[in-house]
C-alpha positions in Angstrom: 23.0 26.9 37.0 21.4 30.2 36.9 21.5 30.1 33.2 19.2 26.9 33.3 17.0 28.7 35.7 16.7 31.6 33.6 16.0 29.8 30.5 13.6 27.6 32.5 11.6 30.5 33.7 11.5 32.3 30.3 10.8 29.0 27.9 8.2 28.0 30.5 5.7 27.0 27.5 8.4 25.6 25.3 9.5 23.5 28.2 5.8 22.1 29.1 5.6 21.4 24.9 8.2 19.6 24.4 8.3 17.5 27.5 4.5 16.9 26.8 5.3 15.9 23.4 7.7 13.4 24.5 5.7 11.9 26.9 2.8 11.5 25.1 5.4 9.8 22.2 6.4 7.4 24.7 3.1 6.1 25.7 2.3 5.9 22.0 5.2 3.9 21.6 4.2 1.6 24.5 0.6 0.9 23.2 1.9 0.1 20.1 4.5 -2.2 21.7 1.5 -4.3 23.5 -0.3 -4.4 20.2 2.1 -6.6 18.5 3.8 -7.8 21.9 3.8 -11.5 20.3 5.2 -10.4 17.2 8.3 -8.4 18.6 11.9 -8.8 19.6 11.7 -8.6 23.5 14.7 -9.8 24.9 16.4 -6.7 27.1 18.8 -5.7 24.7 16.1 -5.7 21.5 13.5 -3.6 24.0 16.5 -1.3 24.9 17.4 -0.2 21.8 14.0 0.3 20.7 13.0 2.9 23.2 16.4 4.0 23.3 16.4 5.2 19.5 12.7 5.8 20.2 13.4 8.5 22.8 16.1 10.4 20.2 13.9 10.4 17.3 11.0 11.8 19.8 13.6 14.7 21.0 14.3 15.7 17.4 10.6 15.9 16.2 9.6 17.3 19.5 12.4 19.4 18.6 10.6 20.8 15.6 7.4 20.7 17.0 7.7 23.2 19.7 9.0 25.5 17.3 6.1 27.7 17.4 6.1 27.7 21.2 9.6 28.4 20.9 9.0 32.0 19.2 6.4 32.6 21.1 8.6 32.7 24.4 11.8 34.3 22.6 9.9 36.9 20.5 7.0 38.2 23.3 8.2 40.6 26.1 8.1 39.1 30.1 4.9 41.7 30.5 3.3 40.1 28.1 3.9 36.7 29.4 3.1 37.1 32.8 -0.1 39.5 32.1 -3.7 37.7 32.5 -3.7 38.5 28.5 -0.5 36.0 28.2 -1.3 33.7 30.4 -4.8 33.0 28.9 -3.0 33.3 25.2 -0.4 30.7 26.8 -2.9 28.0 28.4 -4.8 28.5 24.9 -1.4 28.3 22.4 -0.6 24.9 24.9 -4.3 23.7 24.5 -4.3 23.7 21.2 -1.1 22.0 20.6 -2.3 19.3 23.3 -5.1 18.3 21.0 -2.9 17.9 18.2 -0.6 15.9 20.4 -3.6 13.3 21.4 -5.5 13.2 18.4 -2.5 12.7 16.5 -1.5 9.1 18.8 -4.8 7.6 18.1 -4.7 8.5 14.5 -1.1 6.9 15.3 -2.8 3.7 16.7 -5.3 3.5 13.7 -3.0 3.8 10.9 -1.0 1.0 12.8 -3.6 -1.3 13.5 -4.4 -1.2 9.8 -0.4 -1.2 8.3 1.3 -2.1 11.1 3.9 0.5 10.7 4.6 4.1 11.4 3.3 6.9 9.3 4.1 6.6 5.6 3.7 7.9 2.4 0.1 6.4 2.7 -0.4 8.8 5.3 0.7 11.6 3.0 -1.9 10.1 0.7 -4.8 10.8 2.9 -4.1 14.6 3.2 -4.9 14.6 -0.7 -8.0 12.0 -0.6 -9.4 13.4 3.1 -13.1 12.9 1.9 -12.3 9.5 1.4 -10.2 9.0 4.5 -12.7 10.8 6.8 -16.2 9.3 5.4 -14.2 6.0 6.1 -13.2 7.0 9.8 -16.5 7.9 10.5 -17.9 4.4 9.1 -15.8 2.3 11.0 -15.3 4.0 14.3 -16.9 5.6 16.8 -15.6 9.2 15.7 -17.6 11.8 17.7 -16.8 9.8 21.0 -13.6 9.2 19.9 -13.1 13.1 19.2 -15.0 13.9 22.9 -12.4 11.9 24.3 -9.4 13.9 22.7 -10.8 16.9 24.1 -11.6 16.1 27.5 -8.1 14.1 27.7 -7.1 17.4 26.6 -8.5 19.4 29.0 -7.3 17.3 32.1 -3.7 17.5 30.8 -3.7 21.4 30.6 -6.0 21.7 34.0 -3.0 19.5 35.4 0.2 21.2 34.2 -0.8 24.5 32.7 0.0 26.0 36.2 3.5 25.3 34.8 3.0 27.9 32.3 3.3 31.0 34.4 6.7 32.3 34.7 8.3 34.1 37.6 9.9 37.0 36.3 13.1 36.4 36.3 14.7 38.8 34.7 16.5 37.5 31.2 19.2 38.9 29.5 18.8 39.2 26.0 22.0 36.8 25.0 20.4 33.9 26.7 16.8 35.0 25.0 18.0 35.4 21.9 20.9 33.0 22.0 18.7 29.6 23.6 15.9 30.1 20.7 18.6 30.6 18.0 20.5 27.4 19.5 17.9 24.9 19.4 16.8 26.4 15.8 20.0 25.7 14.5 20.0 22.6 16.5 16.9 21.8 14.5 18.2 22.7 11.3 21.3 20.3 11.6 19.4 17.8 12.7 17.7 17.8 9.6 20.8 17.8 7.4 22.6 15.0 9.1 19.9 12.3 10.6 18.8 9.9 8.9 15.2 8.1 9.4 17.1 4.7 9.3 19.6 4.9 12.5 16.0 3.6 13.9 17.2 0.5 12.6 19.0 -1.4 15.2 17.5 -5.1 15.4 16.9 -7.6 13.5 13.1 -7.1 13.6 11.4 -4.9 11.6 8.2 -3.8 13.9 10.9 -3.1 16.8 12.5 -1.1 14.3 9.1 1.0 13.4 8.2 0.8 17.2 12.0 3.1 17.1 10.4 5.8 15.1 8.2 8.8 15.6 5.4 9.1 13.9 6.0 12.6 13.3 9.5 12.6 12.1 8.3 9.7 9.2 5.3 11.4 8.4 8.0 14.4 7.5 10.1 12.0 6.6 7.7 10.3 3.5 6.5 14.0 2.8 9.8 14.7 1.6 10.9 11.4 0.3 7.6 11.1 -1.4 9.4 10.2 -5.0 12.4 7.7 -4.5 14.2 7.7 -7.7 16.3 5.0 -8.2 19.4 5.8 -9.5 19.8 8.0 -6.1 18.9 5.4 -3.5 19.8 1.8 -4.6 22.4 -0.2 -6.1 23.0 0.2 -10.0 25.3 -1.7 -12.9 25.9 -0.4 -15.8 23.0 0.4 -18.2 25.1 -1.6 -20.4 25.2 -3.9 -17.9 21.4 -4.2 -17.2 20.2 -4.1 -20.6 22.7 -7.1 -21.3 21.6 -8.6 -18.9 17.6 -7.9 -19.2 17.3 -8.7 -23.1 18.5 -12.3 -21.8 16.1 -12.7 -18.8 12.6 -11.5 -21.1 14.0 -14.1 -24.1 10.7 -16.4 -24.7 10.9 -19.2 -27.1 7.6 -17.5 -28.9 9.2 -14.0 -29.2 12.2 -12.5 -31.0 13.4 -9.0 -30.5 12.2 -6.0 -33.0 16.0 -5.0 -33.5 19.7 -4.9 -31.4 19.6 -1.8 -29.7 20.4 -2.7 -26.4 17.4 -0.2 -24.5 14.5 -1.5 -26.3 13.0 -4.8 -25.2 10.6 -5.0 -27.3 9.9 -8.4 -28.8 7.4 -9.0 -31.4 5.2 -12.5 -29.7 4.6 -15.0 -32.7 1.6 -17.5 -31.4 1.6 -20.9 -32.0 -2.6 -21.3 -33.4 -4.6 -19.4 -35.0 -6.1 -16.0 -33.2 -9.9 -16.1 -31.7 -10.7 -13.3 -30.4 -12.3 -13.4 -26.9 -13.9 -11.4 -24.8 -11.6 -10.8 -21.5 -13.3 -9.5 -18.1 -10.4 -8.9 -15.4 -11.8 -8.9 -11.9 -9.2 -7.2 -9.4 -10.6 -8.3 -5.8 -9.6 -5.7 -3.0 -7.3 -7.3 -0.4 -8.0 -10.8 -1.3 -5.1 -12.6 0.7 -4.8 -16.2 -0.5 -4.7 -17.3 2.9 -8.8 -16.6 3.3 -9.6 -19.3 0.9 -10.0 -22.8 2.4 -8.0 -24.1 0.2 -5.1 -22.5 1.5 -5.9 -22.6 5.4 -3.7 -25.4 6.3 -0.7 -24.1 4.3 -0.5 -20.4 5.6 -1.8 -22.1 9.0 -5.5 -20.0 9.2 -7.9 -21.3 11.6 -11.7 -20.6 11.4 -12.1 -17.5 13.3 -13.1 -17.8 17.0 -15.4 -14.7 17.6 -17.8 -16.1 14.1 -17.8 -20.0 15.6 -19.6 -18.3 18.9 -21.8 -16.0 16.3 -22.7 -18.4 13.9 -22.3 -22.4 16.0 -22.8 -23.5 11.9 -19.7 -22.2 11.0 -20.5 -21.0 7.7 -17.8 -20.8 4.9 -16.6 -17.8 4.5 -15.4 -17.9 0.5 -17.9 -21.0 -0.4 -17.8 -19.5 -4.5 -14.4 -18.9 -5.0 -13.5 -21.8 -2.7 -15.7 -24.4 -5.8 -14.5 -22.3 -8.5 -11.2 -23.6 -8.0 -12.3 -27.0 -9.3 -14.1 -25.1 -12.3 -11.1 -22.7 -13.6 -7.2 -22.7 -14.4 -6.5 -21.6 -11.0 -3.1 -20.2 -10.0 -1.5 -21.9 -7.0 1.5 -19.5 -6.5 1.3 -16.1 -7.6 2.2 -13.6 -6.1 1.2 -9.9 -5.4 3.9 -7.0 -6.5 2.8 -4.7 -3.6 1.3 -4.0 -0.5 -1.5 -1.4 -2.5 -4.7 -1.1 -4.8 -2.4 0.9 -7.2 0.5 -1.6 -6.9 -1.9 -4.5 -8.1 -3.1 -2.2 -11.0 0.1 -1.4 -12.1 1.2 -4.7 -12.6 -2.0 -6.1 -13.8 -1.8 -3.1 -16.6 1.6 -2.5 -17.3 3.3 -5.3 -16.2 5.9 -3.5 -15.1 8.0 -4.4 -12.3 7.1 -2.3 -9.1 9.8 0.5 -8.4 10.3 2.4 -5.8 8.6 5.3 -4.6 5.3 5.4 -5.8 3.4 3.5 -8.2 3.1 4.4 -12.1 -1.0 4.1 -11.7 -0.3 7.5 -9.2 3.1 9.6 -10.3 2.3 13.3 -11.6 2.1 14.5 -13.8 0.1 11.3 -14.9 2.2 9.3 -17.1 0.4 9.0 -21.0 0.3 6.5 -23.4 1.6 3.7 -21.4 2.3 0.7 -23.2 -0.4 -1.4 -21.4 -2.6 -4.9 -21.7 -5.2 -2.1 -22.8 -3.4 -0.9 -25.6 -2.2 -4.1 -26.8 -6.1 -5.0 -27.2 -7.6 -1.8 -28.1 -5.2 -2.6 -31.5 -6.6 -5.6 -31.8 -10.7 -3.6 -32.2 -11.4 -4.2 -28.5 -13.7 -1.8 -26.1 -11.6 -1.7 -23.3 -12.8 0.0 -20.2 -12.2 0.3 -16.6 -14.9 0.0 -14.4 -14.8 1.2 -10.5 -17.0 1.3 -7.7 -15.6 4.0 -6.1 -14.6 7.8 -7.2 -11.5 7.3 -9.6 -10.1 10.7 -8.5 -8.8 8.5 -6.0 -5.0 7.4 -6.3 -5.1 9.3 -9.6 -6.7 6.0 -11.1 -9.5 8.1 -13.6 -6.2 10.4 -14.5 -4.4 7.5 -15.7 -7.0 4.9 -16.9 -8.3 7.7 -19.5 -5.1 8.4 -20.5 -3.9 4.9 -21.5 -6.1 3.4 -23.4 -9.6 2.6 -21.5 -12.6 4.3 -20.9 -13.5 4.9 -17.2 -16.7 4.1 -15.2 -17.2 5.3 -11.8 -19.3 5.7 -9.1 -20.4 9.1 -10.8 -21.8 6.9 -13.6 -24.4 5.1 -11.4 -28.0 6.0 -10.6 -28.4 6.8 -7.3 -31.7 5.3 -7.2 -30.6 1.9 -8.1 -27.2 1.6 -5.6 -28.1 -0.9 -2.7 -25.6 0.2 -0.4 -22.7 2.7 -0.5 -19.6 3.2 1.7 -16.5 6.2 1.6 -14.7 3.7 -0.7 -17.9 3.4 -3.2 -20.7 1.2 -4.2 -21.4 -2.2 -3.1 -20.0 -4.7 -5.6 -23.3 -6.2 -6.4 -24.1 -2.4 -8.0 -20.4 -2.9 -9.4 -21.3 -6.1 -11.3 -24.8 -4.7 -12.7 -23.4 -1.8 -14.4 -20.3 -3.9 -15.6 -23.0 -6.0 -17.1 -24.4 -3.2 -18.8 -20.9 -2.0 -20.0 -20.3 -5.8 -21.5 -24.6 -5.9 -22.9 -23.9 -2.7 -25.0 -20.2 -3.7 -26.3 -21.8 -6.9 -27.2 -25.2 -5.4 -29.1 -22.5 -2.8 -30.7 -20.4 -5.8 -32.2 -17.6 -5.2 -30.4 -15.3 -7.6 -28.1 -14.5 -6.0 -24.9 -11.8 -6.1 -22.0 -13.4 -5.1 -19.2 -11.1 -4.3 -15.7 -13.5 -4.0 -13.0 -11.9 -2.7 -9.6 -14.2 -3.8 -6.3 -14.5 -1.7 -3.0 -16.4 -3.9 -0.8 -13.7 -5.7 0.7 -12.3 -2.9 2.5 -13.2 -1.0 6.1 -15.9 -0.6 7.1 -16.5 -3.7 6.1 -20.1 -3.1 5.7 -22.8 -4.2 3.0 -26.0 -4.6 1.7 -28.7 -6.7 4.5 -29.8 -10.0 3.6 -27.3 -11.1 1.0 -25.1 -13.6 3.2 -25.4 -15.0 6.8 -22.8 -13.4 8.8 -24.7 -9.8 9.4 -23.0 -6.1 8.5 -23.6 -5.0 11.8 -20.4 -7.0 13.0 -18.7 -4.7 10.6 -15.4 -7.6 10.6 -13.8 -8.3 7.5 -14.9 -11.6 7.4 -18.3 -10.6 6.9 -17.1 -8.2 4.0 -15.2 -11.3 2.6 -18.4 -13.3 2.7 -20.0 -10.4 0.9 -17.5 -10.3 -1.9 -17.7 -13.9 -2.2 -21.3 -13.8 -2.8 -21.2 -11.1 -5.0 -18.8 -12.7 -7.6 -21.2 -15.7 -7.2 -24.3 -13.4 -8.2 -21.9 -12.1 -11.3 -21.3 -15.3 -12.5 -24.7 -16.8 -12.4 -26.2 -13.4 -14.3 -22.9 -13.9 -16.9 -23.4 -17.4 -17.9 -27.5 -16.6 -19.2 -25.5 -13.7 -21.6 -25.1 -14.8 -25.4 -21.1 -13.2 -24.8 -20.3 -15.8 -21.7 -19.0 -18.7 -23.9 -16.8 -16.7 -25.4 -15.4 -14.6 -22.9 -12.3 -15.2 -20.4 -12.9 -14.5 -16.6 -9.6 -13.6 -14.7 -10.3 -12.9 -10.9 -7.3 -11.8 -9.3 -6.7 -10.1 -6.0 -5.0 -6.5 -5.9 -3.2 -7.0 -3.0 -2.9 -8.9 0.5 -5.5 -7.7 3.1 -2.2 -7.3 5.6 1.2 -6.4 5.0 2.1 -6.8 8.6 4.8 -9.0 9.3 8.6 -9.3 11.5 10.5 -8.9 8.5 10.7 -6.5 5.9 9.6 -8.4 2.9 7.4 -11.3 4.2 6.5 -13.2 1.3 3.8 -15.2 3.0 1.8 -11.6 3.0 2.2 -11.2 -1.2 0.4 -14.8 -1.9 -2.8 -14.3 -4.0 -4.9 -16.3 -5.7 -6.0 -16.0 -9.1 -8.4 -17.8 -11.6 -9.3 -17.9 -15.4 -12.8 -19.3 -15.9 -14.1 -20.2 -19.1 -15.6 -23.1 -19.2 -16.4 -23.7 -22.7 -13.0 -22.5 -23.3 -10.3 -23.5 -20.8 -10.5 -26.6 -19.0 -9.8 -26.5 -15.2 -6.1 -27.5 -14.1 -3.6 -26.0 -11.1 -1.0 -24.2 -12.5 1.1 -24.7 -9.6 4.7 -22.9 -10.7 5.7 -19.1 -9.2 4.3 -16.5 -10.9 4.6 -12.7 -10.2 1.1 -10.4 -10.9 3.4 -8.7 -14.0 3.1 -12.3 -15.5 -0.6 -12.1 -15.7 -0.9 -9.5 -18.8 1.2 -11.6 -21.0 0.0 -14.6 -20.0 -3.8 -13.6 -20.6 -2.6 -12.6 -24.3 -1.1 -15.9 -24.5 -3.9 -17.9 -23.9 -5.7 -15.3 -26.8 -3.2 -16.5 -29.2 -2.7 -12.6 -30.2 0.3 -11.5 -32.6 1.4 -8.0 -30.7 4.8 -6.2 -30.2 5.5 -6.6 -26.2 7.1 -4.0 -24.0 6.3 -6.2 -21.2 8.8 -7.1 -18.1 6.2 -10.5 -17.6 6.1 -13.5 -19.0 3.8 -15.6 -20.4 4.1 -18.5 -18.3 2.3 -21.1 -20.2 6.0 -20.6 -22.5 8.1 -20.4 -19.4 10.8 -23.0 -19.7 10.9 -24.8 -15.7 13.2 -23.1 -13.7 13.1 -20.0 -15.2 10.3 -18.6 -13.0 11.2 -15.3 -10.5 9.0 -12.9 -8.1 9.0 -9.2 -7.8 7.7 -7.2 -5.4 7.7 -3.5 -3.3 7.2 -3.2 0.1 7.4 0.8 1.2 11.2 1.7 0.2 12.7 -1.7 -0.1 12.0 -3.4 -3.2 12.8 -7.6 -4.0 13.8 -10.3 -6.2 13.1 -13.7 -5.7 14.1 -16.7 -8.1 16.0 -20.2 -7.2 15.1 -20.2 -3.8 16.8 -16.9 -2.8 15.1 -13.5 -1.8 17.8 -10.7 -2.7 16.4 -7.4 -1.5 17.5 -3.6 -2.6 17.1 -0.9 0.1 18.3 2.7 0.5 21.4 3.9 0.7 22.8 1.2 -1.9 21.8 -1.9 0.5 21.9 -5.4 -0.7 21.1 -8.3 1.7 19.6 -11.8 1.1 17.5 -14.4 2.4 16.2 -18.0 2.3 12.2 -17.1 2.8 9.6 -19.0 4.6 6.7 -18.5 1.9 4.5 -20.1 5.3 5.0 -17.8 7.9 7.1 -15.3 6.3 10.4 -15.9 8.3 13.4 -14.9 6.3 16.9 -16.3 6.9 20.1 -14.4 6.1 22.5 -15.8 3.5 25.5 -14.3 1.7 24.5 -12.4 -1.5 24.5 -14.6 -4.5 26.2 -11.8 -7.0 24.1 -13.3 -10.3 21.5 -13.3 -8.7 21.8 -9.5 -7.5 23.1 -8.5 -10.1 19.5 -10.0 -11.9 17.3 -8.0 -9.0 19.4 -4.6 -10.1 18.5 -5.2 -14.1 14.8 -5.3 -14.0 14.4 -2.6 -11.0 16.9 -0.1 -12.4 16.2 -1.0 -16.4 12.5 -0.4 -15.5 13.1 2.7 -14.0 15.2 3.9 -17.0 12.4 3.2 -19.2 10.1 5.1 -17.6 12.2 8.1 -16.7 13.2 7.8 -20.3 10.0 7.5 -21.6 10.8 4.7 -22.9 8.0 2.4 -22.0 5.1 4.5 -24.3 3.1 2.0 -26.8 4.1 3.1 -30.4 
């Protein structure tokens, strides 16, 4: 017991740290709990576990955050401690580390109000993109207040218990100095080499599961696990095997392989009429969930939202453009979105490559060159391809790889400043988007050239704020559904400006959304929070139909080559699904670290540590049922996430 007294009297500020830490952990954990209290597992047991593995995963980061408070009291002599020097240095070091501790849970509660999980790789994102990340803070909250608030919380907690800090003298003998700081160090470091971030995983649930972790062990956790190559983390065959296997599964009655070797997939794509050569302008909608369309309302179960019925008694529609262009375009009914990201949609949407794990292609360094892309394929073909942003394409690398694949980028950079109606952290409005697109298509035209244009839009995205007087529900609400109104409007505005151009009749429009607005959901791969909508308008070209089968966003590229009719050698893991014998149809998708397959009505999904489970999904409401693993139909999920990732570790999937 004296030992404990001693150690308690000498570690006085490595004691108040670490129990501060945890208790400020818990009642992070708590809020977050009551955020999502409908959404949880809260019978006793579920709720026990959860705080349970909670409370150990707070003890080993609070572990390594006190380290410097740690060395402090192991390293500085008593007199120093208990002089009015220390003591002030002491109440300072615990101030400081107090302010960390606070602002850190409502950056905590932010980043899960908007994901709906614990700190990420996302969040390891934002330290590289901060001027992004803070410009947007400061446009959607309250951030001065906000930061006034951390302090003075701040303050009280140290005006409370920083008479704690203040030791008593007792004298210390230099084994239990020396040998308590180098215990918990080593306890620290072996903590490191043997837990692992997914003992959180005790229930069934996933958001009790996240709820389980500490936001400061994951964010060390995706810092280091940043790159998730596959061959180390999930199940593998053969390459044999999945090659085999892979060469079978991209067979399409218009395509024939170049030769036998089993690694390359490339087929040459024979068309079945003559070539025209269109223009094609790719529209990739930020966070367009299907589910915001009133088409889809009663099938994903979406009522018109309560706080705009009181606003606006009228009740405005909310997507009145895209809602009528259903009836005017080829619109896809079931597709389906291969990530939870901006640079998941443009992966798929460029490579057409499934989505692996880790992070996407669009962002690995260094940036990968020469791609074989939809891009590519069309720049062959004497086309001005281009890819044309709103926002600052230093962001997730997009510029980097864009200019290195085949397309020449346009950013915000590119804009007159006097002629931008409204700017947020993300970019320009996507009226100003559309006007300088139409530029970009005007001078491709008076050059002679046919273009593919990929436009990327920002406006959809917090702060959800936009130009004044373009639509009735007003920016000052700052809700998505105003931004979605926005968006909607601005397409409309597009459209009506395309169709007086001498290129519109000959010129393909693909709309498409990136990604779901949400990725929130009770299990790990909820498929109803992948459904997007997509359309191909042409009128004088393509006459309006639902194309109701699945289709993944990887389908897209070769299916918008298809309907061009253009001979070209395909690397591509899509298909063109207007050639798609029925039945043959399949969905691929990422969500964080676990990546799945769905085909025949079975979801098999590939996790970490060589995991394998499947499910019957509710494509509704996102439920997923277990079911015994169908071995085909794993076996199917392993060869196109493991022969993709070959390619591309190989270098394998360049255009040549």
């Amino acid at each position: 017991m004296q030992i404990i007294h001693i150690i308690r009297d000498r570690y006085r500020l490595w004691l108040l740290v670490f129990l501060t830490f945890l208790g400020i952990s818990f009642i992070t954990r708590l809020v977050l709990l009551l955020d999502v209290i409908n959404e949880v597992a809260v019978s006793i047991i579920d709720l026990v576990l959860t705080f349970l593995s909670g409370f150990f995963y707070d003890v080993l980061a609070g572990l390594y955050f006190s380290i410097p408070a740690l060395l402090v009291n192991g390293c500085c002599s008593s007199r120093f401690l208990r002089s009015k020097t220390g003591r002030v240095f002491m109440k300072a070091f615990y101030w400081l580390h107090v302010v960390v501790l606070v602002f850190n849970a409502l950056s905590e509660y932010f980043f899960w109000k908007e994901f709906s999980v614990r700190y990420n790789f996302i969040a390891v994102d934002y330290l590289v993109y901060t001027n992004e990340v803070w410009k947007n803070i400061e446009q959607s909250y309250p951030i001065y207040w906000l930061i006034a608030l951390v302090l003075v919380v701040s303050i009280l907690i140290v005006w409370w218990l920083g008479k704690y800090l203040v030791n008593k003298g007792l004298k210390t003998p230099a084994y239990i100095r020396f040998g308590w700081m180098a215990f918990l160090l080593l306890l620290a470091f072996g903590a490191f080499l043997v837990v692992s971030d997914s003992w959180k995983n005790q229930t069934a649930n996933k958001l009790n599961n996240e709820l389980a972790g500490n936001g400061w062990y994951q964010f060390g956790v995706a810092f280091r696990k940043n790159a998730m190559p596959y061959l180390d983390f999930y199940s593998t065959n053969s390459n044999e095997a999945v090659f085999q296997r892979l060469r079978k599964e991209l067979q399409q009655p218009n395509a024939e392989f170049v030769d036998t070797l089993l690694t390359n997939l490339r087929r040459r794509i024979l068309p079945d009429s003559l070539t025209v050569k269109r223009n094609v302008v790719l529209i990739t909608v930020e966070s367009l969930s299907a589910e915001y369309l009133d088409y889809f309302a009663d099938y994903h179960q979406r009522s018109y939202p309560q706080f705009l019925a009181e606003l606006l008694p009228s009740k405005p529609k909310i997507t009145p453009v895209l809602d009528s262009l259903i009836h005017e375009s080829l619109f896809f009914t079931q597709l389906y979105a291969s990530g939870t990201r901006t640079v998941r949609g443009l992966e798929a949407l460029s490579t057409g490559l499934p989505p692996t794990p880790g992070q996407s292609i669009v962002k690995r360094l260094p940036t990968n060159e020469n791609l074989f892309t939809m891009g590519a394929v069309l720049k062959k073909q004497g086309y001005d391809c281009k890819f044309i942003y709103g926002g600052n394409s230093f962001f997730d690398n997009m510029g980097d790889f864009y200019s290195k694949n085949g397309y020449t980028v346009i950013d915000e950079s590119d804009y007159e400043a006097d002629s931008i109606h409204h700017e947020t952290a993300w970019g320009i409005c996507d009226e100003d988007l559309y006007t300088m697109a139409l530029r970009e298509m005007d001078k491709s035209y008076s050059n002679g050239q046919i273009f593919f244009h990929q436009l990327m839009t920002v406006s959809h995205h917090r702060p959800y704020t936009y130009p004044e007087g373009r639509v009735v529900i007003p920016p000052a609400i700052k809700r998505r559904e105003g931004a979605l109104q926005y968006t909607d409007y601005a397409i409309g505005d597009f459209l009506a400006k395309a169709r007086q151009k001498p290129w519109f009749s000959n010129t393909l429009f693909v709309i498409v959304a990136d990604h779901c607005a949400s990725s929130a959901g009770h299990t790990n791969m909820p498929l109803n929070r992948y459904h997007i909508p997509c359309w191909i308008y042409a009128p004088d070209i393509i006459q309006p139909a639902k194309f109701e089968r699945f289709t993944s966003q990887i389908d897209l590229p070769p299916t918008i080559l298809g309907l061009l009719n253009i001979p070209y050698e395909s690397a591509f893991f899509g298909y063109d699904m207007f050639k798609l014998e029925p039945g043959r149809e399949r969905l691929l998708m990422v969500n964080y670290q676990d990546i799945g397959f769905y085909k025949n009505g079975k979801l098999v999904v590939l996790s970490p540590k060589r995991e394998v489970h499947s499910y019957i999904p509710d494509f509704r409401n996102g439920d997923l049922r277990p079911v015994a693993n169908d071995t085909a139909l794993v076996n199917d999920a392993i060869s196109y996430f493991q022969g993709a990732a070959y390619l591309v570790d190989q270098h394998q999937y360049q255009d040549k």
